[in-house]
C-alpha positions as CSV (number, residue, x, y, z in Angstrom):
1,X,68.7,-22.2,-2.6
2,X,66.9,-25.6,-2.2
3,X,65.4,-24.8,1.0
4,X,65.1,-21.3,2.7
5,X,62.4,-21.9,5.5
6,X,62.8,-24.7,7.5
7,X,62.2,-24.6,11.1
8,X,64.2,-25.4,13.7
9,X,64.1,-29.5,14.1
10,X,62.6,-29.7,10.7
11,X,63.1,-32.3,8.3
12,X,62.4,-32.1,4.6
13,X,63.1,-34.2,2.1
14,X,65.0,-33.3,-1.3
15,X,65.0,-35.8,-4.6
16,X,68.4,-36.6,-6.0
17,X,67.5,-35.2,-9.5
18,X,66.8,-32.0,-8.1
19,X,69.9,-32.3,-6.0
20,X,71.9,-33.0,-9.1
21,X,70.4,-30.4,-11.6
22,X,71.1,-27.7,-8.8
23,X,74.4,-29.2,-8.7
24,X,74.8,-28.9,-12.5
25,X,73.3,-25.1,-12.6
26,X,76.0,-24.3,-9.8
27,X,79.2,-25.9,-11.1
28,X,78.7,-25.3,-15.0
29,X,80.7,-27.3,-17.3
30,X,82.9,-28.3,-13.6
31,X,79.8,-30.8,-13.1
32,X,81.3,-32.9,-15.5
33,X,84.6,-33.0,-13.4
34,X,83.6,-33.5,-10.1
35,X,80.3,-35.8,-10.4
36,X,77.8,-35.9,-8.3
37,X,76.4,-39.2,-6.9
38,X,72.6,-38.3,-5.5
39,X,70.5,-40.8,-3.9
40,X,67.2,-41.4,-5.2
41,X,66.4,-38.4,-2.1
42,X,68.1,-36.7,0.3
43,X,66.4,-35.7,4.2
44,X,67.7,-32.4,5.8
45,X,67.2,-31.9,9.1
46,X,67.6,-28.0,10.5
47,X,69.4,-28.0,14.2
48,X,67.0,-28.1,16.8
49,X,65.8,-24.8,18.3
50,X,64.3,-24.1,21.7
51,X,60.8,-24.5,23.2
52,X,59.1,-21.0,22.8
53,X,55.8,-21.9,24.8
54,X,57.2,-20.3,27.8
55,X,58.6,-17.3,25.8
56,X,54.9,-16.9,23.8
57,X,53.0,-17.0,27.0
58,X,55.1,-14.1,28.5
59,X,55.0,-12.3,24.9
60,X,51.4,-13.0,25.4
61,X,50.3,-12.0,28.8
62,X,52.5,-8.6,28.5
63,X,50.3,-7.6,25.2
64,X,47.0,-8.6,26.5
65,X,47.9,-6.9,30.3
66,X,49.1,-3.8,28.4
67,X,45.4,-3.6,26.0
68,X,43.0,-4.5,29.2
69,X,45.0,-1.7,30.8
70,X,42.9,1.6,29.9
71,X,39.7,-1.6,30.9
72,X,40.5,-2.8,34.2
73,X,41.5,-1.7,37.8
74,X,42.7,-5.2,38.3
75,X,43.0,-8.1,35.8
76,X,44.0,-11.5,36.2
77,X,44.5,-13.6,33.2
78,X,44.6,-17.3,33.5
79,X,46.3,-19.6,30.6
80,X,44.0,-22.0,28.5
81,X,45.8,-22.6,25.4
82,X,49.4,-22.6,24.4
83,X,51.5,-23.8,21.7
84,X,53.2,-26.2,23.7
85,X,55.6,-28.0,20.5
86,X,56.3,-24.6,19.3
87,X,60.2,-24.2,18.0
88,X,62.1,-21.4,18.3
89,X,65.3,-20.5,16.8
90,X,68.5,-20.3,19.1
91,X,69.6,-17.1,18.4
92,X,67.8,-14.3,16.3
93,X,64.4,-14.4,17.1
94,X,62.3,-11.5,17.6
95,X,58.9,-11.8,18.8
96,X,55.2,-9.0,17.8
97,X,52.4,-9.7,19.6
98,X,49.3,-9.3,17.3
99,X,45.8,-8.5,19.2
100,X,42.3,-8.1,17.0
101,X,40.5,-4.6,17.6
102,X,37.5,-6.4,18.2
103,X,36.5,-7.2,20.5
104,X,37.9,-4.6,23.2
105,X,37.3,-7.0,26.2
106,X,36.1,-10.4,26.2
107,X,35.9,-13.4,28.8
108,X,38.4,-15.3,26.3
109,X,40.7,-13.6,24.2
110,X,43.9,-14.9,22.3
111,X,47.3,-13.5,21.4
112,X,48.7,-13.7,18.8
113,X,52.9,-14.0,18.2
114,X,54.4,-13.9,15.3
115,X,58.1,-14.5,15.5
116,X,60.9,-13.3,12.9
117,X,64.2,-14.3,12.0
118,X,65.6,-12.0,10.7
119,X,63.4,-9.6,8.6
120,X,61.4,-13.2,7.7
121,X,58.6,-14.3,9.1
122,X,59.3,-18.4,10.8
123,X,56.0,-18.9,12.6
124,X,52.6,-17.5,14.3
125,X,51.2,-18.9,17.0
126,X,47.8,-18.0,19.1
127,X,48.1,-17.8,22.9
128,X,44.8,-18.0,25.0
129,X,43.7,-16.5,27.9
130,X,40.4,-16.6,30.5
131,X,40.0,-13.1,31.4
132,X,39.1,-11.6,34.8
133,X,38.2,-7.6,34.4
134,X,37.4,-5.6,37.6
135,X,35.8,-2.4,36.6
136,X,33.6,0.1,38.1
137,X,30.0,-0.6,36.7
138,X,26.9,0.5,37.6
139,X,24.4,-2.4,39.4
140,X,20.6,-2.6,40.5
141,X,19.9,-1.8,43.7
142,X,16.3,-3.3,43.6
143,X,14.1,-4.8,40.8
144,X,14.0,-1.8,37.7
145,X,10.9,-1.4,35.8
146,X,10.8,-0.3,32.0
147,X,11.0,3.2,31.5
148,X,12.0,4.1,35.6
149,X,14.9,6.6,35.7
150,X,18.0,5.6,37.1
151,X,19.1,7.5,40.4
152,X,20.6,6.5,43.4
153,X,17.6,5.7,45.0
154,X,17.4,2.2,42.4
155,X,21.3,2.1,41.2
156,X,24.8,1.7,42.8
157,X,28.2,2.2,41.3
158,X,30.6,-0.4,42.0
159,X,33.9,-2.6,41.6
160,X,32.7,-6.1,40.1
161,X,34.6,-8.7,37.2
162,X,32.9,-7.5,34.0
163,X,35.3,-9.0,30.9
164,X,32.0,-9.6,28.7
165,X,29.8,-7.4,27.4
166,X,29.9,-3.4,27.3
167,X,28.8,-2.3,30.7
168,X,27.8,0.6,31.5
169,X,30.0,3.2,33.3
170,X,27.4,5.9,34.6
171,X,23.3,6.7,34.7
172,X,23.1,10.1,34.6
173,X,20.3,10.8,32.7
174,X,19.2,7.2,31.6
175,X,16.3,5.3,32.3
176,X,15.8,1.5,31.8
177,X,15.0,0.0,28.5
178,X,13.8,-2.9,29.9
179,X,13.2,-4.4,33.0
180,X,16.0,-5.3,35.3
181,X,16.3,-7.9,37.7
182,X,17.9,-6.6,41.5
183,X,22.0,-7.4,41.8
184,X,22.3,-7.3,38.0
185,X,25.3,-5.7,35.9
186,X,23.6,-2.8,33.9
187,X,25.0,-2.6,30.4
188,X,25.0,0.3,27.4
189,X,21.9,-1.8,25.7
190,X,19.8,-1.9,29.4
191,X,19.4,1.9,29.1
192,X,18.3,4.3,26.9
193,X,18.6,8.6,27.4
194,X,15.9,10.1,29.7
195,X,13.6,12.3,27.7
196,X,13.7,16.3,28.2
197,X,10.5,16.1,27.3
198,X,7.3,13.4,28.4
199,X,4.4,12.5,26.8
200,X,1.6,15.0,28.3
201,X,4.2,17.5,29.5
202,X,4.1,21.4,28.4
203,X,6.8,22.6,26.3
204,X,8.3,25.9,24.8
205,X,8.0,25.4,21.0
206,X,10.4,27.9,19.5
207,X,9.3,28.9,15.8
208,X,12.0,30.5,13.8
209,X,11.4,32.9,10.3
210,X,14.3,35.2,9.6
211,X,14.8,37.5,12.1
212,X,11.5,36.6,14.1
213,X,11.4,33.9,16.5
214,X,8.5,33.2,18.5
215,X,8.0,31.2,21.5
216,X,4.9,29.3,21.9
217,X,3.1,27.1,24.6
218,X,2.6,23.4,23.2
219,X,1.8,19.8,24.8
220,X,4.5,17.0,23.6
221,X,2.9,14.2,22.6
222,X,5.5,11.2,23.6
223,X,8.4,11.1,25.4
224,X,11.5,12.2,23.6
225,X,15.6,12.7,24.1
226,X,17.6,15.0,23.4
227,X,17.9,15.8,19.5
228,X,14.9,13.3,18.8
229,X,11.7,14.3,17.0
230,X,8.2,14.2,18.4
231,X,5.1,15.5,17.8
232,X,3.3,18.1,19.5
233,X,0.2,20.2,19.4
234,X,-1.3,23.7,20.9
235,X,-3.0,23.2,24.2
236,X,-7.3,23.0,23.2
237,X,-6.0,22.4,19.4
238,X,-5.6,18.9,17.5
239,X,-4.1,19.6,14.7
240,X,-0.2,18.2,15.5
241,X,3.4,19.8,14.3
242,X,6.4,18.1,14.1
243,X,9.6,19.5,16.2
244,X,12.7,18.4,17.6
245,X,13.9,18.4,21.0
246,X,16.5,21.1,22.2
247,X,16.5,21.0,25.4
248,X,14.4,20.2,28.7
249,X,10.6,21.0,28.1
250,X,11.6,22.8,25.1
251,X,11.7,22.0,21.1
252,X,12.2,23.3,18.0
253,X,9.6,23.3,15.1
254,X,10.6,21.5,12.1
């Protein structure tokens, strides 16, 4: 075959000796009969196809709608980019959308369509769109300080348009990580878990040998979270031990 990929309204162009060698390989000792008079080259042009920019942006929008689905309550995607000279075969063409895993949600996010004809692949093409996400998040109600636990005294759960960055969904149990500004969209890196146990605060510190397991009164020395390690002494003693937190005011000695 001299050419097996040309796209619809394609031109390519073929030399006469390769023209006339195929020719020869074909017809065998027949070349000799009927000859063959090649030009110097030879253009083929493939029938034109069809415009598929109109075809790839509803490919498009239907894959990206159906990802943001488990994201949004309501999303509106806007068209920035498209393939507008994209060709499409006239009959034949099948059409996979392709979306990365990463990110999950972004402001911008493309498409991408790759269309077969047949079991071959004849083109990909990206298709962009501006994203608009409404989601429930969680916002400030006034200005946060770092460390303040989140409640609904200083929070608010809401509906806003959050397609960038991984907001956050709930505050139980989280206080900020850093300072936050009043009206601002709190995300997963604003917060941090609230410690079971604060620096200063008495603990259970539960010492386990074999079958014995004592419970003893301690003082933590920083603020911890769940599962985290802190240090901790005997009330009127300094000398320090090293547990891990198991639950609130309590720990585990390491």
């Amino acid at each position: 075959m001299l050419i097996d990929d040309l796209r619809a309204g394609e031109t390519r162009y073929i030399l006469g000796a390769h023209l006339q060698a195929v020719w020869q390989m074909v017809l065998g000792t027949g070349a000799q009969r009927w000859l063959l008079q090649a030009p110097e080259r030879v253009s083929v042009t493939r029938k034109a196809g069809v415009l598929g920019a109109e075809r790839l942006a509803q490919e498009g929008e239907a894959a990206l709608r159906a990802r943001l689905g488990g994201f949004c309550a309501k999303t509106v995607l806007r068209l920035e980019a498209l393939p507008n000279s994209a060709m499409l075969p006239r009959q034949g063409a099948s059409i996979v959308a392709r979306l990365s895993p990463q990110p999950g949600l972004a402001r911008r996010m493309a498409v991408w369509l790759d269309v077969f004809e047949g079991r071959q692949l004849y083109g990909s093409w990206p298709v962009w769109f501006e994203v608009s996400c409404e989601r429930t998040v969680v916002r400030a109600r006034r200005d946060i300080t770092k460390g303040e636990a989140l409640g609904v005294g200083n929070v608010e759960q809401t509906i806003a348009d959050a397609a960038d960055g991984r907001v956050l969904s709930g505050f139980e149990k989280k206080i900020a990580a850093r300072a936050l500004a009043a009206g601002s969209v709190l995300r997963e890196t604003d917060v941090a878990p609230a410690p079971l146990v604060r620096k200063g605060g008495r603990v259970v510190a539960r010492l386990s040998s074999g079958a014995v397991r004592l419970e003893l009164e301690a003082v933590a020395m920083e603020n911890a979270a769940m599962g985290e390690v802190v240090y901790a002494r005997r009330p009127k003693e300094q000398a320090v031990f090293k547990a891990r937190v198991a639950g609130a005011d309590m720990v585990d000695v390491l």
